[in-house]
C-alpha positions as CSV (number, residue, x, y, z in Angstrom):
1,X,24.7,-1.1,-38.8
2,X,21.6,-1.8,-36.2
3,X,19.6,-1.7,-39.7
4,X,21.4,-3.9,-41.7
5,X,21.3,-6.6,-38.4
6,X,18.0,-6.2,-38.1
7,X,17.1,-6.6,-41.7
8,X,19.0,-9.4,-41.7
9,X,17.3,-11.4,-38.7
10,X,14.0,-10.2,-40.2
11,X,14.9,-12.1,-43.6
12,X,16.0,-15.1,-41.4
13,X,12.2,-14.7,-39.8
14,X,10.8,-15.6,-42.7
15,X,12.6,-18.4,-44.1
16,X,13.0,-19.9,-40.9
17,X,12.0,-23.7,-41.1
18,X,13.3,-24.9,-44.3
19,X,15.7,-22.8,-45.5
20,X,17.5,-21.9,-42.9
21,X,19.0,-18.6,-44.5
22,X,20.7,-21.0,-46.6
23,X,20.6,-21.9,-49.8
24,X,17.8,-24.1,-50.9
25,X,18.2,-27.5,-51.5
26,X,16.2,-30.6,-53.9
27,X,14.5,-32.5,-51.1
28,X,15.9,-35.9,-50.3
29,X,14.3,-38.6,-47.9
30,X,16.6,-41.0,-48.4
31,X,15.9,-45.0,-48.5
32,X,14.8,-46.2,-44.4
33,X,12.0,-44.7,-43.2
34,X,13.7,-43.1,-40.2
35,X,16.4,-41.9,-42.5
36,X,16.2,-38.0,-44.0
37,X,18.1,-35.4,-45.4
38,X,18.4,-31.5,-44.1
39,X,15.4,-30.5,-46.2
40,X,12.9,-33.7,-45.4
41,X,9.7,-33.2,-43.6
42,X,11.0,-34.6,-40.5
43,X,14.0,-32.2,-40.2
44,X,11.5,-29.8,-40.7
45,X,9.1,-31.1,-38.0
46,X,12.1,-30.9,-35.5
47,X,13.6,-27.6,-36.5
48,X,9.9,-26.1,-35.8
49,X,9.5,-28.0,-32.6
50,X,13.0,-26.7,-31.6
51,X,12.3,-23.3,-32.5
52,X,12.4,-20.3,-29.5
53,X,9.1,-20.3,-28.2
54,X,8.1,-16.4,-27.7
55,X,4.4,-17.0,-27.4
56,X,4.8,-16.6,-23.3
57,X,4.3,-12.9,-23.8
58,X,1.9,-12.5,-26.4
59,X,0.0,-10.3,-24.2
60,X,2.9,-8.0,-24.7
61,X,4.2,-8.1,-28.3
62,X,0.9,-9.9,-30.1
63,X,3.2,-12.6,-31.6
64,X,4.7,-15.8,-30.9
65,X,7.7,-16.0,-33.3
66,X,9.3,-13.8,-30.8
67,X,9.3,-12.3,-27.2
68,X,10.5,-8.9,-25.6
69,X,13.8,-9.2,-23.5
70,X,13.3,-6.9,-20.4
71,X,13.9,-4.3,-18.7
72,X,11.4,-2.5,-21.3
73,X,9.0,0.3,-21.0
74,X,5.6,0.8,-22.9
75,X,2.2,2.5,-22.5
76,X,-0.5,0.0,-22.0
77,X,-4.1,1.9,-22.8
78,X,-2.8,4.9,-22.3
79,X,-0.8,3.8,-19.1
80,X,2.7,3.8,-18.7
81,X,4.9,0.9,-16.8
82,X,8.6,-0.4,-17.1
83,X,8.7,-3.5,-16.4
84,X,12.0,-5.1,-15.3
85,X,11.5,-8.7,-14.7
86,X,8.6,-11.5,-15.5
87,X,6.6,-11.0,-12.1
88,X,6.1,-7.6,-13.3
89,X,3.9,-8.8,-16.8
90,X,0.8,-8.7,-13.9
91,X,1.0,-5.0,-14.3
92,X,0.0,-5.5,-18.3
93,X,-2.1,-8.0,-17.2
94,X,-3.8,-6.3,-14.8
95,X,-4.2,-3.1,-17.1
96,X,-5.6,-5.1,-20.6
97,X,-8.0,-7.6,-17.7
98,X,-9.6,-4.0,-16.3
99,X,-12.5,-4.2,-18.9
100,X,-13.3,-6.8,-21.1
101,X,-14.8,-5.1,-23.9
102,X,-12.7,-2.6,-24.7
103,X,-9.9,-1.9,-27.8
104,X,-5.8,-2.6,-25.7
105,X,-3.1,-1.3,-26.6
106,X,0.1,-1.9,-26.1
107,X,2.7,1.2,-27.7
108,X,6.5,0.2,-26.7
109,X,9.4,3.1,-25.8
110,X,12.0,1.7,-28.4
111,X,14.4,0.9,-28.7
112,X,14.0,-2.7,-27.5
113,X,15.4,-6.0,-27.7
114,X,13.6,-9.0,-28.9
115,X,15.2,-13.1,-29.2
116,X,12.9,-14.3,-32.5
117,X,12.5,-18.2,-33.2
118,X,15.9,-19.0,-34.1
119,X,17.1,-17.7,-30.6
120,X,19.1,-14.6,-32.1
121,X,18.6,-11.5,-30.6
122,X,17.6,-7.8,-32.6
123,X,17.7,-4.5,-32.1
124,X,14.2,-2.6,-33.1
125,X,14.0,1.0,-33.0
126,X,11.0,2.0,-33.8
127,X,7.2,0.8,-34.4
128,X,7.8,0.4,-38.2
129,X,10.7,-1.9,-37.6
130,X,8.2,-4.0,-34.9
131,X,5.2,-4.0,-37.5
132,X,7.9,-5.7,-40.2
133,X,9.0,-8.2,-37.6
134,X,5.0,-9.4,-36.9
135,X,4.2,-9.2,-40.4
136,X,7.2,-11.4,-41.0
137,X,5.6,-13.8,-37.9
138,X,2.0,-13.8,-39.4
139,X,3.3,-14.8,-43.0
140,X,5.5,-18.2,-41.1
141,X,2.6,-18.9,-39.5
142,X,0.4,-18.9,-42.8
143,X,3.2,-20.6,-44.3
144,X,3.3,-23.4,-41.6
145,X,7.3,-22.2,-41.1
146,X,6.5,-20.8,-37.9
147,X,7.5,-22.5,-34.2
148,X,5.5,-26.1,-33.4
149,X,4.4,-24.9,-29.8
150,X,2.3,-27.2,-28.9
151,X,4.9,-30.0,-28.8
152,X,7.7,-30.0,-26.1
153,X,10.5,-33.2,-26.9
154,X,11.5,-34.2,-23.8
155,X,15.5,-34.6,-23.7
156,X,17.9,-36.1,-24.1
157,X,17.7,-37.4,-27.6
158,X,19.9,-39.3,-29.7
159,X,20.3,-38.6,-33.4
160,X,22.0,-41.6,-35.9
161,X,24.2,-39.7,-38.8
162,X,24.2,-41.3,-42.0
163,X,26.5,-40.9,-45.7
164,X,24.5,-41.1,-48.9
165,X,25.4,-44.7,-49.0
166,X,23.0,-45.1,-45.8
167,X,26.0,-46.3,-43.7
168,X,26.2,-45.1,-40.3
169,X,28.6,-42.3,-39.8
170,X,28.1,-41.4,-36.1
171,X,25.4,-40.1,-33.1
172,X,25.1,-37.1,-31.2
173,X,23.2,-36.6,-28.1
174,X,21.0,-33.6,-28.5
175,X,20.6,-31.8,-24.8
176,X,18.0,-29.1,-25.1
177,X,15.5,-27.2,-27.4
178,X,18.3,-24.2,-28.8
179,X,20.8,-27.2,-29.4
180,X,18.2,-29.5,-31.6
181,X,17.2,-26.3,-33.6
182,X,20.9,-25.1,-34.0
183,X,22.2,-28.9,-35.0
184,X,19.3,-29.5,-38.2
185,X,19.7,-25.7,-38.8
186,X,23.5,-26.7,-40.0
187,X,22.7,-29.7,-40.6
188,X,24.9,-31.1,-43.6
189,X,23.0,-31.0,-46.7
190,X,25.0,-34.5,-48.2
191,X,24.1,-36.3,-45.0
192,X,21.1,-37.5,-43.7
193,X,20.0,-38.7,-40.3
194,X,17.5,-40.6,-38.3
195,X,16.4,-40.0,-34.6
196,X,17.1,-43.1,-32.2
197,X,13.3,-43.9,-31.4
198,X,11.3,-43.8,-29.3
199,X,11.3,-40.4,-27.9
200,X,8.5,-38.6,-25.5
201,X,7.0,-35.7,-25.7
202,X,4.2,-33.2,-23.9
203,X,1.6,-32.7,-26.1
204,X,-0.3,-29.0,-25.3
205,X,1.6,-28.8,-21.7
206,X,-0.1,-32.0,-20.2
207,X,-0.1,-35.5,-22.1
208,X,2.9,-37.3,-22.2
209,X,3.5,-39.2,-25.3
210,X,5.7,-42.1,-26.7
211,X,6.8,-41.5,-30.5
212,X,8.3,-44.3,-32.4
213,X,8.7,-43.1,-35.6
214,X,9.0,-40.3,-38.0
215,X,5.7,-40.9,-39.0
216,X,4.3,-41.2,-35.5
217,X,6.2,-37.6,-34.8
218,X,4.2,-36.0,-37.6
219,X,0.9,-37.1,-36.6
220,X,1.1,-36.1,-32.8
221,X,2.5,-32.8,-34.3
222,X,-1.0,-32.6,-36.4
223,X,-2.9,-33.6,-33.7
224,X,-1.7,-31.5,-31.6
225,X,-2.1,-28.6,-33.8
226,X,-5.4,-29.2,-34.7
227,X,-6.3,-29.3,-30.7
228,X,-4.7,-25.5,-30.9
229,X,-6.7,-24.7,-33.4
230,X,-9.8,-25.7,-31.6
231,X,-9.0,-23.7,-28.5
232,X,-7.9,-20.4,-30.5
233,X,-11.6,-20.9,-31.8
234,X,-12.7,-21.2,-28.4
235,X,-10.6,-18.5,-27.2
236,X,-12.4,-16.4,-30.4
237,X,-16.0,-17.6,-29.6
238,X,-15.5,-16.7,-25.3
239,X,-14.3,-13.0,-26.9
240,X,-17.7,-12.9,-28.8
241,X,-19.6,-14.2,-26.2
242,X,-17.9,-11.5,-23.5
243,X,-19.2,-8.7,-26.0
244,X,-22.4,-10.2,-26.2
245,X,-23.0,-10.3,-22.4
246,X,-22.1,-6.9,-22.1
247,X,-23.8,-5.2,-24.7
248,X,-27.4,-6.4,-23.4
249,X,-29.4,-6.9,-20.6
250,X,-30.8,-10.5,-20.2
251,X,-33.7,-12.3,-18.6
252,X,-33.6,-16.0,-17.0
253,X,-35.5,-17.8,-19.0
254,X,-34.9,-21.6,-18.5
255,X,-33.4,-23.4,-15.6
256,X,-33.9,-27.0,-15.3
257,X,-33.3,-28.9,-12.6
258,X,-33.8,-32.6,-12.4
259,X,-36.5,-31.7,-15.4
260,X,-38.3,-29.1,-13.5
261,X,-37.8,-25.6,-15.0
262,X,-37.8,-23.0,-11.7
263,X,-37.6,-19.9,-14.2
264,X,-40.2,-18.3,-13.3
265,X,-38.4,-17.6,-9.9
266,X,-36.3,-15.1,-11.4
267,X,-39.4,-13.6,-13.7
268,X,-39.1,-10.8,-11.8
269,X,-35.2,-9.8,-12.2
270,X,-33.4,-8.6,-15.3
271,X,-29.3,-9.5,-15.4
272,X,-26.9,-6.6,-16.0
273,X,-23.6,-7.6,-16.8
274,X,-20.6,-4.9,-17.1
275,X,-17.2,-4.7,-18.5
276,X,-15.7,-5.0,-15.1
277,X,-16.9,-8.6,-14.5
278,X,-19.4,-7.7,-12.1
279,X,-23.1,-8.6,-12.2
280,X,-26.2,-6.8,-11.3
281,X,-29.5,-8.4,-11.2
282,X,-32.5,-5.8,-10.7
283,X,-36.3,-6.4,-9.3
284,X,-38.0,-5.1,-12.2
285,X,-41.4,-3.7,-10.6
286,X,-40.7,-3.2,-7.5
287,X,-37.6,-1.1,-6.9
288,X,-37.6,-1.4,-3.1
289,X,-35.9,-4.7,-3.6
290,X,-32.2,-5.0,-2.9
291,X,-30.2,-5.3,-6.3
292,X,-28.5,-8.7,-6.2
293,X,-24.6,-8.6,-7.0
294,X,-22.6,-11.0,-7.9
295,X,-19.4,-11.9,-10.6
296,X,-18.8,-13.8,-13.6
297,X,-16.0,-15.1,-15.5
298,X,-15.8,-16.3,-19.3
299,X,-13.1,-18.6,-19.7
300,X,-12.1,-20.8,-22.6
301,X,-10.5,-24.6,-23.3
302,X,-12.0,-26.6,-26.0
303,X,-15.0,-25.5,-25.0
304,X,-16.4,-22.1,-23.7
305,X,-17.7,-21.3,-19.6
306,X,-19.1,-18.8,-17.8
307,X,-18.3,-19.0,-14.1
308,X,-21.1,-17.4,-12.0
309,X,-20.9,-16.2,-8.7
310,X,-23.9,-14.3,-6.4
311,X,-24.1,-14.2,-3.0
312,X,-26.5,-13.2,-0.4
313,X,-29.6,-14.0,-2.1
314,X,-30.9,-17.9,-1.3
315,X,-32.4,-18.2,-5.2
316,X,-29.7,-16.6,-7.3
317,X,-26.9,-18.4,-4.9
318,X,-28.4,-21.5,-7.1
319,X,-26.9,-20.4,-10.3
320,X,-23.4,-20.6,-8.6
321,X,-21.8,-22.8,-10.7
322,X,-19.1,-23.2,-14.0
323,X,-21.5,-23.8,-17.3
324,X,-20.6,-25.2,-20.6
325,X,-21.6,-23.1,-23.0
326,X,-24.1,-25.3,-25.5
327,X,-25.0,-22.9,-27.7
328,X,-25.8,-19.1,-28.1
329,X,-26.5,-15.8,-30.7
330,X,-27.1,-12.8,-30.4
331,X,-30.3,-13.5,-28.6
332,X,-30.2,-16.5,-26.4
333,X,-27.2,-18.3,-24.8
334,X,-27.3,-21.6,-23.5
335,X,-25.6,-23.1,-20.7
336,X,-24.6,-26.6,-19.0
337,X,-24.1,-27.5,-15.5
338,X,-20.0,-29.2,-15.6
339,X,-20.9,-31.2,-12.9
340,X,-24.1,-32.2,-13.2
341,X,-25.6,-32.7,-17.2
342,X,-29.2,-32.4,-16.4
343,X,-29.1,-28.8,-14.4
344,X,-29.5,-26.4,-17.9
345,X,-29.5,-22.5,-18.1
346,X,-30.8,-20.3,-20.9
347,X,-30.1,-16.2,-20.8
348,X,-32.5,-14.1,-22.9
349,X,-31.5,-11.1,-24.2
350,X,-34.7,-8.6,-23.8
């Protein structure tokens, strides 16, 4: 019985956005612009945007189209935790932050319980069951059927109901996220609708936006997931840039200040830095000299930064700062000053 629910929700996984484990239907827009039918691209827009958003514990699961209800116990690189409520994800966190470079894993004691995108709730029992359910997520989110995350509609919001004659039949007032995804989920599929514009919305967690129109609705959506786009690329590029740092050992060899280049003050050091975030700088000829320590932090937005931190040491405090990353290969990566454009950086890899 557990494997017949489970197949069941996994089937529903796929077909999420427009079908709606129901029968497919001809698509209909209807006459007024704001007017649309179950299977229009604006039902679809708001179905997706209503969708459960699971992508808060991707660090857990390694998908979005669902989350992992706790209590739930799992080995994380070889280390095992239970965790039994949200303030205990820091103990994953914690693990899979240890080293940067390295392979995590994350191998849960089943079974467990997981809510997927169209808030029901499933049974797995095993890792082959789990690999179906993210191979299910991965093909809705190649087949753009999978949750709209990046736009949040603010409620309430009224929705206008509509016979095939386009006469008005009646409103609803939609409260929350589960009730807008549950209402065009059973939507009728001989009535159509339109939303009583203007709504707002947060775009990516922090722009508030007006929408007036189905139209306008659809492009903030694509806008918005274009900006994801950008920072998953950025996310990607900080990963390679990590691995980079890591894997060699690096010389200063520009740093411009007010257009004077004060290189040649560090000729003498090479920069070490490890898996653990730490950073070792080391006199090259004259091994008396104190190794200089310090920390540094690769973080992503739109764009990609290293945050570098030494103390103790008058000349390398100087390079305290958060750079934009400009550029950078395998050989060379070049840095910006965020608060000051004309204070550059370039690390050599020797």
């Amino acid at each position: 019985m557990k494997t017949s629910k489970f197949l069941t929700a996994l089937v529903c996984l796929f077909a999420l956005a427009f079908t709606s484990c129901q029968d497919e239907i001809d698509s209909e827009n209807g006459d007024n612009p704001n007017t649309n039918s179950a299977n229009s691209t604006t039902a679809s827009n708001l179905e997706r945007s209503a969708m459960y958003d699971g992508s808060f514990d991707d660090f857990l699961d390694g998908m979005s189209c669902s989350s992992v209800l706790l209590p739930v116990t799992a080995t994380v690189n070889n280390t095992q935790v239970t965790l039994i409520t949200e303030s205990d994800y820091s103990l994953v966190l914690d693990i899979i932050g240890e080293f940067t470079n390295d392979d995590d894993s994350v191998v849960f004691q089943f079974p467990i319980t997981v809510r997927l995108s169209n808030y029901t709730e499933v049974i797995v029992t095993n890792q082959s069951e789990f690999d179906e359910l993210m191979e299910a997520c991965e093909t809705a989110e190649d087949e753009a059927e999978s949750a709209i995350n990046c736009l949040d509609i603010d409620f309430p919001i009224t929705i206008l109901t509509y016979d095939a004659n386009i006469e008005q039949t009646g409103s609803v007032v939609i409260e929350s996220e589960q009730q807008l995804y549950a209402y065009m989920n059973n939507f009728d599929d001989a009535a159509f609708f339109s939303v009583n514009y203007p709504i707002t919305a947060t775009l990516n967690s922090d722009t508030v936006v007006e929408i007036t129109s189905d139209a306008d609705l659809e492009a903030q959506i694509i806008e918005c997931i274009a900006m994801d786009d950008d920072m998953e690329d950025a996310e990607d590029q900080a990963e390679d840039i990590e691995s980079i740092l890591i894997e060699g050992v690096y010389t200063i060899d520009a740093f411009v200040t007010a257009g004077v280049d004060t290189a040649n003050e560090f000729s003498d050091y090479t920069l070490n830095f490890a898996n653990d975030l730490t950073i070792t700088a080391v006199h090259t000829t004259n091994s008396a000299i104190s190794e200089v320590n310090g920390t540094y932090e690769v973080a992503s937005e739109l764009d990609v930064f290293i945050s570098l931190t030494f103390s103790e040491n008058a000349n390398f405090e100087l390079l305290n700062n958060t750079w934009e990353v400009t550029s950078y290969s395998e050989n060379t990566i070049s840095l910006q000053s965020t608060t000051n454009a004309a204070v550059t950086l370039v690390l050599a890899q020797i």
